[in-house]
VEXSEGU-540905 format. One record per residue: residue in three letters; x, y, z of N, C-alpha, C, CB in turn. Coordinates in steps of 0.02 Angstrom, whole numbers, plus 50000, padded with zeros to 5 digits. Glycine has a CB too. Example, Ala and Ser with C-alpha at 12.3 -4.5 7.8 and 13.67 -1.06 7.14 Angstrom:
VEXSEGU-540905
ala506604971650390506154977550390506604983550390505654977650452/ser506424988850354506844994750357506455000250394507044997050286/
END
This chain:
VEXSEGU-540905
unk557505457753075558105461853084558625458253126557925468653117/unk559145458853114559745457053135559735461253207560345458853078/unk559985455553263560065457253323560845460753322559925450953369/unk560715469453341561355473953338561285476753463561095484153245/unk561895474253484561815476653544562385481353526561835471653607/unk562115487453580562635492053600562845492753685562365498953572/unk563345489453708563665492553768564085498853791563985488853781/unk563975499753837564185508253862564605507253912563545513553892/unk565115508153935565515505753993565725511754010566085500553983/unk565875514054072566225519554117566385519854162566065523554125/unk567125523154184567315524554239567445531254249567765521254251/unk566875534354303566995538854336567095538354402566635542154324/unk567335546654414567665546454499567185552154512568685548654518/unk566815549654565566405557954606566895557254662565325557854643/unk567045565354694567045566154755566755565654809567125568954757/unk566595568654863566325568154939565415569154908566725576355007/unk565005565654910564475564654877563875559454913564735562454814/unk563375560654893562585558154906562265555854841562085564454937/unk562405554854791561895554554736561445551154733562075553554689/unk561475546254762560655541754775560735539154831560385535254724/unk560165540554875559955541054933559575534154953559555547154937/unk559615530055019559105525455047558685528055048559125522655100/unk558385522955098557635526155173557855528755225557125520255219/unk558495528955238558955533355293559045538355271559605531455313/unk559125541255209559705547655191560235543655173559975553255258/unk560285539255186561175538655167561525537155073561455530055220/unk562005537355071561985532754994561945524654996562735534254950/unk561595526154936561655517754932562255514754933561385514854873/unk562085508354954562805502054942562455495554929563385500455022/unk563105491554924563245485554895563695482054919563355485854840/unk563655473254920564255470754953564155465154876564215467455055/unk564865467854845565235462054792565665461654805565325462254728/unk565915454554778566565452354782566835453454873567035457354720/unk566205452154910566355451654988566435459355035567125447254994/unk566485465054987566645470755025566045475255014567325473955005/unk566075479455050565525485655016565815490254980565145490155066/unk565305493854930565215495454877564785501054883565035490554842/unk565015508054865564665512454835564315509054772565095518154820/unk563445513954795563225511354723562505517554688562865501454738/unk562695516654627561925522454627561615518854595561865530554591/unk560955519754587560345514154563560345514454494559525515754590/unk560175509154445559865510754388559465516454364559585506754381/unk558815517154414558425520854413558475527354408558195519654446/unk558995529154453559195537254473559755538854394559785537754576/unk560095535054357560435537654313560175536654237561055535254326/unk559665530954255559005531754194558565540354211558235523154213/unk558365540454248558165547954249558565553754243557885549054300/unk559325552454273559875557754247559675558254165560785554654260/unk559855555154131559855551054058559085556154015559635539554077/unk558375555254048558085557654027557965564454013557865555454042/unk558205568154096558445575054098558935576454071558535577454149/unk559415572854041560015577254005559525578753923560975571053994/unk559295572353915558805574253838558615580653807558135572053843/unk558275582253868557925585653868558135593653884557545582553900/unk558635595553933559025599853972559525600753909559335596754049/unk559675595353868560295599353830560045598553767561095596353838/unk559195598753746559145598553684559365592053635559455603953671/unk559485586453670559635580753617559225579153584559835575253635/unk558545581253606558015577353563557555583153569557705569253592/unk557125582753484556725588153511556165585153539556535593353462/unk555675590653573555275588153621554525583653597555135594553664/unk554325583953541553905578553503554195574653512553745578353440/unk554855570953529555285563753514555325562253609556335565353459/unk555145566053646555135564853709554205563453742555565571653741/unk554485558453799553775558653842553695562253916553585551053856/unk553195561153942553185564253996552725557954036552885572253988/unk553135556454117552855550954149552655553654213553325545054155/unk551745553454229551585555454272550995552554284551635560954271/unk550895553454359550015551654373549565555054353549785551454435/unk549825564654323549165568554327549165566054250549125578054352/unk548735563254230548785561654148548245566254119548605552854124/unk547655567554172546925568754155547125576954142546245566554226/unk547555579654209547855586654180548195588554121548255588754217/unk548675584254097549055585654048548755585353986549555582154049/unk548175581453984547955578853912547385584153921547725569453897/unk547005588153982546655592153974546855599753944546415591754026/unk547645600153976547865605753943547955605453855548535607153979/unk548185600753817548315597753761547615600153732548515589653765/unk546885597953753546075599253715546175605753711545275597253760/unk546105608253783546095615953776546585620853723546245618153845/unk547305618853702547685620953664547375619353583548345618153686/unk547185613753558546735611253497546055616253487546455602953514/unk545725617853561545095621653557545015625753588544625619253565/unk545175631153607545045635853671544445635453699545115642853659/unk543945633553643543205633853698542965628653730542575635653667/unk543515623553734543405618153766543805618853842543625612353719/unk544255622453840544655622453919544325622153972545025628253936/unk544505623154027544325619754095543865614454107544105624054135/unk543435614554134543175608154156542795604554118542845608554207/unk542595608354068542485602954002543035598653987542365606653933/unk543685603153980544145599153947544425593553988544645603053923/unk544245592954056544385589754095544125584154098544355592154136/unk543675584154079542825578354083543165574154024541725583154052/unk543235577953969543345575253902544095571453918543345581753836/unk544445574153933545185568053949545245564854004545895570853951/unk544595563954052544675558454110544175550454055544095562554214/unk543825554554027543435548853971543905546353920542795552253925/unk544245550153901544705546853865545315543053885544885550653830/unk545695544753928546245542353976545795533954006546405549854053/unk545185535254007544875526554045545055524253992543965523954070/unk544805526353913544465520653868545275518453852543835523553789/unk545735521653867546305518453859546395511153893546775522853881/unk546105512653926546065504253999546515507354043546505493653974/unk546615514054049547115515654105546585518354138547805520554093/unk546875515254229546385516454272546435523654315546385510554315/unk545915526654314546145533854364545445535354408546365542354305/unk545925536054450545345540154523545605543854560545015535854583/unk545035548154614545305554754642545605552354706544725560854655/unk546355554954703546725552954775546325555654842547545556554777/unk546465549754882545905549854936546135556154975545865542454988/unk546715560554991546915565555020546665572354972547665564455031/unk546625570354920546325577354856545605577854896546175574254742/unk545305570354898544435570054906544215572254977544105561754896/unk544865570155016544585573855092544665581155077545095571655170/unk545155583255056545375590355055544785595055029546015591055006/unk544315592454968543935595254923543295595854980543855590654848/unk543105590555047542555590955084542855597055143542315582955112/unk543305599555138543485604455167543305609255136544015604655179/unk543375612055102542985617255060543295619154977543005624455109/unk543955614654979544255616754932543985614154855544905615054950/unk544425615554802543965614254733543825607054727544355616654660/unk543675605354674543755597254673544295595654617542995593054652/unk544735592454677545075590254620545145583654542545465589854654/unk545525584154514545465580354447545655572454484546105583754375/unk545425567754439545805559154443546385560354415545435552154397/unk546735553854446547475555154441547545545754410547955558154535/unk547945544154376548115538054361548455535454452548725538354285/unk548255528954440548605523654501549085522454512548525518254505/unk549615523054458550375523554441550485529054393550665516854408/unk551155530154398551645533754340551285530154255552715530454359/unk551145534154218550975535454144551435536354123550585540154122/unk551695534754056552125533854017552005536753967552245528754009/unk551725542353926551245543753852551855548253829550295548653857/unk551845546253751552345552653711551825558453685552815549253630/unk552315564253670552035568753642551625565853596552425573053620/unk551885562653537551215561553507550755557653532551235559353452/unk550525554953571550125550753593549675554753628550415545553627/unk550005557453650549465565753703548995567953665549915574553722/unk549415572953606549045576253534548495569853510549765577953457/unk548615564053507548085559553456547595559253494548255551853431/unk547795557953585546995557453618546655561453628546875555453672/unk547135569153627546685576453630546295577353547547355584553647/unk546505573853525546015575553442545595570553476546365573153340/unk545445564653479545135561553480544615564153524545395556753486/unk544805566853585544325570253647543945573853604544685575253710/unk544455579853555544155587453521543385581753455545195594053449/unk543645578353439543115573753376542475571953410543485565253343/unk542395569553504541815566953521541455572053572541935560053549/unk541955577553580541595581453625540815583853630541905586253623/unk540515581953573540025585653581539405578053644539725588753481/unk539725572953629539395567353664540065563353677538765562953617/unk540485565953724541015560953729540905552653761541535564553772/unk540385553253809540095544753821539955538953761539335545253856/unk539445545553727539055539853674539535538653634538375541953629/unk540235543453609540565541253554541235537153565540695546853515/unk541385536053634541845531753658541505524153656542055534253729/unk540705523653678540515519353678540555514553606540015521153705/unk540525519853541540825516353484541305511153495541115520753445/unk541385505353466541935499153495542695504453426541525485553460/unk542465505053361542765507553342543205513353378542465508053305/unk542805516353389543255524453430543805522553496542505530953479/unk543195517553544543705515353606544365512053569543295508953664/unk544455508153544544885503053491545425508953491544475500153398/unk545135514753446545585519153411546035523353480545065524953356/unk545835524253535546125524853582546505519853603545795526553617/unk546485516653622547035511353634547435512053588546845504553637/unk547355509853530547995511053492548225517453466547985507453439/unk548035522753494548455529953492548925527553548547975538153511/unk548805525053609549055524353689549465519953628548505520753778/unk549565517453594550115508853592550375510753512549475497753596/unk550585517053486550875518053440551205523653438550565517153399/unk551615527253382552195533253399552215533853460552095540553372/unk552735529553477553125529153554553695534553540553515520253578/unk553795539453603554375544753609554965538653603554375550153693/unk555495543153602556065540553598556235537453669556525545653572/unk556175541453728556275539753806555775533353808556025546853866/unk555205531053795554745526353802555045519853771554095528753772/unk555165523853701555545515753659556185512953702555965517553565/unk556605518653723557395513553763557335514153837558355517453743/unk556795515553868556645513553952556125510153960556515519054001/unk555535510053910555145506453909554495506753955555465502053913/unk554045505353969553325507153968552975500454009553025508253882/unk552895499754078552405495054105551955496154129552535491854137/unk551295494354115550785496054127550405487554147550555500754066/unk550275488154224549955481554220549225478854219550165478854264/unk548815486854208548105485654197547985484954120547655491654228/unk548475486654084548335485354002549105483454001548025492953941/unk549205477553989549715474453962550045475453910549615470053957/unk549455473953863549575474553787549605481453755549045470953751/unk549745487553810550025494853788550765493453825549515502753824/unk550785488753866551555488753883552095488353831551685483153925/unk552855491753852553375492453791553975489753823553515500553760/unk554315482353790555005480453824555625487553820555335472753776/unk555685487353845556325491153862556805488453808556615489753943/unk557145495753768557835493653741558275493953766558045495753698/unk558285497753827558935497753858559075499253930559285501953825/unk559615493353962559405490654013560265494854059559215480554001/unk559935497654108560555502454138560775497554201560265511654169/unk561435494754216561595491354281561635496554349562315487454270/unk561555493554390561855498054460562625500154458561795493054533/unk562695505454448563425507554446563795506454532563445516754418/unk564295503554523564715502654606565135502654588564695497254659/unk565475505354661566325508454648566575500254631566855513254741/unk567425501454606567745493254576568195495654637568165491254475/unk567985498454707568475497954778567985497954811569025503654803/unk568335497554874568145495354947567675504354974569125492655007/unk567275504054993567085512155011566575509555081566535517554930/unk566675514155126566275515555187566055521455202566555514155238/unk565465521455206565075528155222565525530655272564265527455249/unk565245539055262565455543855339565045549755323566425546555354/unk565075553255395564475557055402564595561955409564075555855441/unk564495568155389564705574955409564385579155452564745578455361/unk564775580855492564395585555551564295592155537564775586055616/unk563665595255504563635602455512563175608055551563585603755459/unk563415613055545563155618955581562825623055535563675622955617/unk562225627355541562025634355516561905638255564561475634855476/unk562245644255536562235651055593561575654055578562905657755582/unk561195658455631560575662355617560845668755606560005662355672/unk560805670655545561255679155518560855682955567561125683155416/unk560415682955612560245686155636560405690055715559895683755621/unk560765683355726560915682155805561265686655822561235676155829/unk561385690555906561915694355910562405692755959561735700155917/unk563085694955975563255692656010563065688056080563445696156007/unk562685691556099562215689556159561885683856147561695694356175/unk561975680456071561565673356071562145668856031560685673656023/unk562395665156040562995661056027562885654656029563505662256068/unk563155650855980562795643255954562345644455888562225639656019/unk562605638555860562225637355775561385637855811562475626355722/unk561055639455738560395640955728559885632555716560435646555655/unk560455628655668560395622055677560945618355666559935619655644/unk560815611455685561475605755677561225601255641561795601955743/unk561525597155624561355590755572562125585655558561055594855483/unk561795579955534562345576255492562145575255418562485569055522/unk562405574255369562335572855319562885567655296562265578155289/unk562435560055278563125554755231563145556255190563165547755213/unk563895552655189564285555455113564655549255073564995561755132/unk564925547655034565325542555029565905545754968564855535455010/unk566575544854938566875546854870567215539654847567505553754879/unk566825538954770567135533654740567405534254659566635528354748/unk567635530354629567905526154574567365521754553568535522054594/unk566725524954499566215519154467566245516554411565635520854462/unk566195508954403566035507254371565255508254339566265503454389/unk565245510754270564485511854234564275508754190564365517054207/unk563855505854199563655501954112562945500654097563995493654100/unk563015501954031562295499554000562245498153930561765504554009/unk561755494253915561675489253849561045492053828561625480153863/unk561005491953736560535495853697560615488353654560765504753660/unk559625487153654559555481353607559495487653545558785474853623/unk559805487753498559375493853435559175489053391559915500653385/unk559005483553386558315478953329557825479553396558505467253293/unk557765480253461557325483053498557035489253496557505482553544/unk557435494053512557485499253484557075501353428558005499453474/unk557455499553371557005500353301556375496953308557375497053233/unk556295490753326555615487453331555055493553360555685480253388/unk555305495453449554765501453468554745506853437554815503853527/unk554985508653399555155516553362554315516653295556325516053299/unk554675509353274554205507453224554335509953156553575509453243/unk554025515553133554125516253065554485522553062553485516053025/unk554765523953122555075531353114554555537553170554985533653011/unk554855543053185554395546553222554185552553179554685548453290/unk554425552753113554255555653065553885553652997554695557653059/unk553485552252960553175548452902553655552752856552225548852887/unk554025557952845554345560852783555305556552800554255572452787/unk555345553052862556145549352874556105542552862556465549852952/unk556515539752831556715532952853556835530052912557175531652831/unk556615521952934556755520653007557395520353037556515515253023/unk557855520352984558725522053010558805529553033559365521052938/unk558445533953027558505539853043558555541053138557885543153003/unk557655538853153557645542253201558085537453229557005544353231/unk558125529053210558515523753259559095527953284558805516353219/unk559475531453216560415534953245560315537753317560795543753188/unk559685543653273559695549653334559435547353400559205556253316/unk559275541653393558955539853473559545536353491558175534453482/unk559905532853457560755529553482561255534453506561215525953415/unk561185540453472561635543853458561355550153540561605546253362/unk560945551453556560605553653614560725548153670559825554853597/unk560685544053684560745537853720561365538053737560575531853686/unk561845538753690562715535953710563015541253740563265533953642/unk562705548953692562815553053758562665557453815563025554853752/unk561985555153820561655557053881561815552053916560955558353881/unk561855545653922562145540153988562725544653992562385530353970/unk563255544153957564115545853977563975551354014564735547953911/unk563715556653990563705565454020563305565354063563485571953972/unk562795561454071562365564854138562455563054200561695563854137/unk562125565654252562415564954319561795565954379563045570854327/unk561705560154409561085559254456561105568554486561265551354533/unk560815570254526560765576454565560545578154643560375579754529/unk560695572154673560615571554736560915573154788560565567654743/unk560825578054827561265581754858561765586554816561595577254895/unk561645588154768562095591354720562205597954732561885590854656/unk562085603254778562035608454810562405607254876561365610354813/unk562425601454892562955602554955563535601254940562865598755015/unk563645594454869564205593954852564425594654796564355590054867/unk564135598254742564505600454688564935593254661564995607254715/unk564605590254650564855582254642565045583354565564175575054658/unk565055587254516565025588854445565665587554412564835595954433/unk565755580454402566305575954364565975571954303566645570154418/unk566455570754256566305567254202566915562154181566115572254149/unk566545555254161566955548954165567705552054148566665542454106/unk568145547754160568665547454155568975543454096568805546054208/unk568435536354071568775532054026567995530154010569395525754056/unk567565529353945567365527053888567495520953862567515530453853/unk567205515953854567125511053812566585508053786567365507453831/unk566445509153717565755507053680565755501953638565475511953641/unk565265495853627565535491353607564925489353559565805487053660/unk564845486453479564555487153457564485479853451564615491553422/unk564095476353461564325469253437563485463953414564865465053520/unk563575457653395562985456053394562865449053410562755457853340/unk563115446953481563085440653494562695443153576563925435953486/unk562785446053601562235447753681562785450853721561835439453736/unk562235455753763562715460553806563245458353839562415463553856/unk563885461753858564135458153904564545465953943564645450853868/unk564375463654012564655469054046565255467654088564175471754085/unk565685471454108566545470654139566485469654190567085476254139/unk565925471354238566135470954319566425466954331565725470454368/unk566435461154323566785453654342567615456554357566725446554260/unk567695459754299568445462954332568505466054382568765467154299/unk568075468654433568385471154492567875467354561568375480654487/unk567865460954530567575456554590568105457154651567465447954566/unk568735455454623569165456754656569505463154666569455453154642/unk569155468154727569095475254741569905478154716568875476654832/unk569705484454694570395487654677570735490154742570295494054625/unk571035489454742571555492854829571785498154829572245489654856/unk572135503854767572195509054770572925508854761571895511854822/unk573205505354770574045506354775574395511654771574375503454733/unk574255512454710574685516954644574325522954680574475515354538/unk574125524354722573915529254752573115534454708574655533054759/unk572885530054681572115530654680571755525654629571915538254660/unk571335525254600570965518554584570785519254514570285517054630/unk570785524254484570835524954405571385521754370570895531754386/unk572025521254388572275519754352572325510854334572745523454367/unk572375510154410572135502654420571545498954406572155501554475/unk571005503554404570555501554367570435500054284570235504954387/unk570925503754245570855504954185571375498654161571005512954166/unk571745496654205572225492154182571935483354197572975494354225/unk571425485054229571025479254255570675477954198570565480454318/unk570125481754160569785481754110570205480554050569425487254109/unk570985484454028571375483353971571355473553968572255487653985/unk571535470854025571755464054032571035459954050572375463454094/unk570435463654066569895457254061569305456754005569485457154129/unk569605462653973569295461953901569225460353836569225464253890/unk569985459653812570315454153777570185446653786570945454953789/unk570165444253863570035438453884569055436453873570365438953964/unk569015440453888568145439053925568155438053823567445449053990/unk568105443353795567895442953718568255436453687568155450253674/unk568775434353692569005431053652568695422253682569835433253648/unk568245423453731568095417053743567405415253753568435415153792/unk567025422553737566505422653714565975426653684566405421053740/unk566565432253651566115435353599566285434853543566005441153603/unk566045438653489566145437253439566775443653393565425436053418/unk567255440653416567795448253391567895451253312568655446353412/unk567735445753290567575448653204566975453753195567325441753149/unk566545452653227565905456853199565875462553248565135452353198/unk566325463853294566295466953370566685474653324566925461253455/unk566425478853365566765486353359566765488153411566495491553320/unk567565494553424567645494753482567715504553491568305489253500/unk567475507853532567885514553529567915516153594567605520453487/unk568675518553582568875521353665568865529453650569825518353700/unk568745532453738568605538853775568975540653823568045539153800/unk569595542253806569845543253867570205547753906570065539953872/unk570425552553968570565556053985571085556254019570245557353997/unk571825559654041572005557754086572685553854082571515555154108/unk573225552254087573805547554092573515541154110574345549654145/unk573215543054175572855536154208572585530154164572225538354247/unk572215533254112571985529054072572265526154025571595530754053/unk573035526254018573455527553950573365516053921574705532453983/unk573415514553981573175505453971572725503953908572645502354042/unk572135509653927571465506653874571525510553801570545508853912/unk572365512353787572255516053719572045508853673573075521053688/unk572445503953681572685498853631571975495753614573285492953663/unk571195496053657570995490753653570315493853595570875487053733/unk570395497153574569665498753514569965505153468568715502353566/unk569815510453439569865515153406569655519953454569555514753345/unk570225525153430570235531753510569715537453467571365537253538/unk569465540153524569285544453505569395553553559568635541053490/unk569375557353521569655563153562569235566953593570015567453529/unk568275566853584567945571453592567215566253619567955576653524/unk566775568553644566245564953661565945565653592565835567453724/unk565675570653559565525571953494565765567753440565705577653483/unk566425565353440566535561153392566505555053403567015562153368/unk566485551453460566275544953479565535543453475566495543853546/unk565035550253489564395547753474564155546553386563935553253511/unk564405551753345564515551553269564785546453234564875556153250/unk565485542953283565605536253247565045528953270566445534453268/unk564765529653316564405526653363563835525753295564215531453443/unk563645531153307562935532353256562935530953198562705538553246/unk563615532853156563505530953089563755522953076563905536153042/unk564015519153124564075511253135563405508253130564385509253209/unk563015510553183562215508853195561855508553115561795516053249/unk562175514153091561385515053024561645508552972561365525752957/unk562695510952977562645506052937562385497452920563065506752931/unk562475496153003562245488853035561545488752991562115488653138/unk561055492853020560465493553004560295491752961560275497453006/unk560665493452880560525493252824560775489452778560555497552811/unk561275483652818561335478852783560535473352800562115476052804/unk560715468052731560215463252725560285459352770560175460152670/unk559685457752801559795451452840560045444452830559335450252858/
END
């Protein structure tokens, strides 16, 4: 298959905000281009990304995974749903045996095991790390549990059966598994490259933390008792981000495999997982501190880029920090990107085979009409997005 990348570019503005947090409390930062830098992690807007999936219905939930240590619980609830007369601690027995023969390692957390010599129940093994398994992959090892239950040792011990576990664990990958990808370093060879790789978003200005001083009153207090109930600080920082992220989709399609359906073609689920991707990055929004600050903004300017020579992302344009002049940083930002993207492409991408669509909101942004095909709605940028993808797809190599 023909190598097809997709880039995602954005500028949004949060207000007075926390969205991803240090080991202090504070927000993260960054020092580029010599100054500091608001910044939120990859990590925290890859998980925005997964919760929007899911929260707004982009995908249905067979096409999603679930990443956790309790694996032995989840896959026990799964037997018991296949068999009712297998539930509780049978069914438990039966998916800690199956969850090993995967080569994934699990044992009882040493705070569960003290707790349980206290008098409490005993609790289940837990994987050593975060698990990665899709819906279907759950369902194949709970059949597989429901097929040996009656001797689940002796029939795992089959090389055939163990085999067949592993490769339930290392086939119909969810959609979230195929474009974030899957490391596992006690079984390698169930590991999944990542299609798509999210940068650290940082403001394209200069930003310095500050801290807010607050009070809570005790509704209870009466005159006779005067002074907050408690005090605190909470950091904050408000910026102008730069966002971006790159979708290999011949990666993509590669983990998907043959489709997540046997009655679809593999251009099918590829769209809907492109087409979920372009706009769950744009729309979603980390949630950190999001109750103190109602931080609930959405980009300002869009740019998606379809091309097939290797990612390339804009920051480079605001190495040299935006200053604000014009009296705030959108606009100057958008005029930074109009003028370093013409340049950057024309000297090393490939502009014939390149597609471009703009998103944009605002006067501020009026610079980046000229530079791709506009679009007016998030809905129709993901639809032109998507039906580009299938067509890519389906030409001959």
């Amino acid at each position: 298959m023909n190598r097809i990348f997709l880039d995602v570019h954005a500028l949004q503005t949060v207000p007075p905000s926390n969205l991803n947090r240090d080991d202090t409390g504070a927000p993260k930062s960054a020092v580029y281009g010599g100054v500091p830098r608001a910044r939120v992690s990859s990590q925290a807007w890859k998980r925005a990304t997964r919760e929007y999936f899911e929260d707004e219905h982009l995908l249905d939930p067979s096409e999603l995974g679930v990443r956790t240590k309790k694996v032995v619980e989840v896959l026990a609830t799964r037997i018991g749903a296949i068999d009712p007369a297998l539930e509780g601690e049978l069914a438990q027995q039966l998916a800690a045996e199956v969850v090993q023969a995967t080569g994934l390692k699990i044992e009882v957390p040493k705070r569960k095991a003290a707790a349980a010599k206290d008098g409490e129940s005993d609790p289940l093994p837990e994987a050593k790390y975060l698990v990665f398994l899709s819906a279907r992959q759950l369902d194949g090892l709970a059949r597989l549990a429901v097929e040996g239950a009656a001797d689940i040792k002796a029939y795992l011990k089959d090389k055939e059966n163990k085999a067949r576990a592993k490769q339930i664990a290392d086939t119909s990958h969810s959609v979230d598994i195929a474009l974030f990808g899957r490391m596992v370093a006690d079984v390698a060879d169930i590991s999944v490259d990542a299609a798509a790789q999210v940068a650290h978003a940082i403001s394209v200005h200069r930003v310095e933390n500050e801290s807010d001083y607050y009070t809570a009153v005790d509704d209870k207090n009466t005159d006779a008792e005067p002074g907050a109930g408690m005090i605190g600080t909470v950091d904050f920082n408000s910026a102008t981000l730069y966002r971006y992220a790159a979708l290999g989709v011949h990666q993509l399609a590669e983990n998907l495999g043959q489709g997540l359906r046997e009655d679809e073609p593999l251009t099918t689920p590829v769209r809907r997982a492109v087409e979920a991707f372009v706009r769950g990055f744009v729309s979603s929004l980390p949630k950190g501190k999001i109750n103190t600050f109602g931080h609930h903004t959405l980009p300002d300017a869009v740019v998606v880029k379809l091309r097939t020579t290797r990612p390339i992302s804009f920051v480079a344009a605001f190495e040299d920090p935006v200053r604000g002049d014009q009296g705030g940083h959108v606009r100057e930002a958008c005029e930074r990107l109009a003028e370093y993207i013409p340049d950057i492409e024309r000297a090393y991408g490939d502009e014939d085979s390149t597609l471009t669509w703009v998103l944009r909101v605002g006067p501020s942004t009026h610079k980046l009409a000229g530079i791709g095909t506009e679009t007016e709605k998030i809905g129709d940028l993901v639809a032109a997005v998507g039906q580009a993808v299938a067509e890519r797809l389906e030409k001959p190599e």
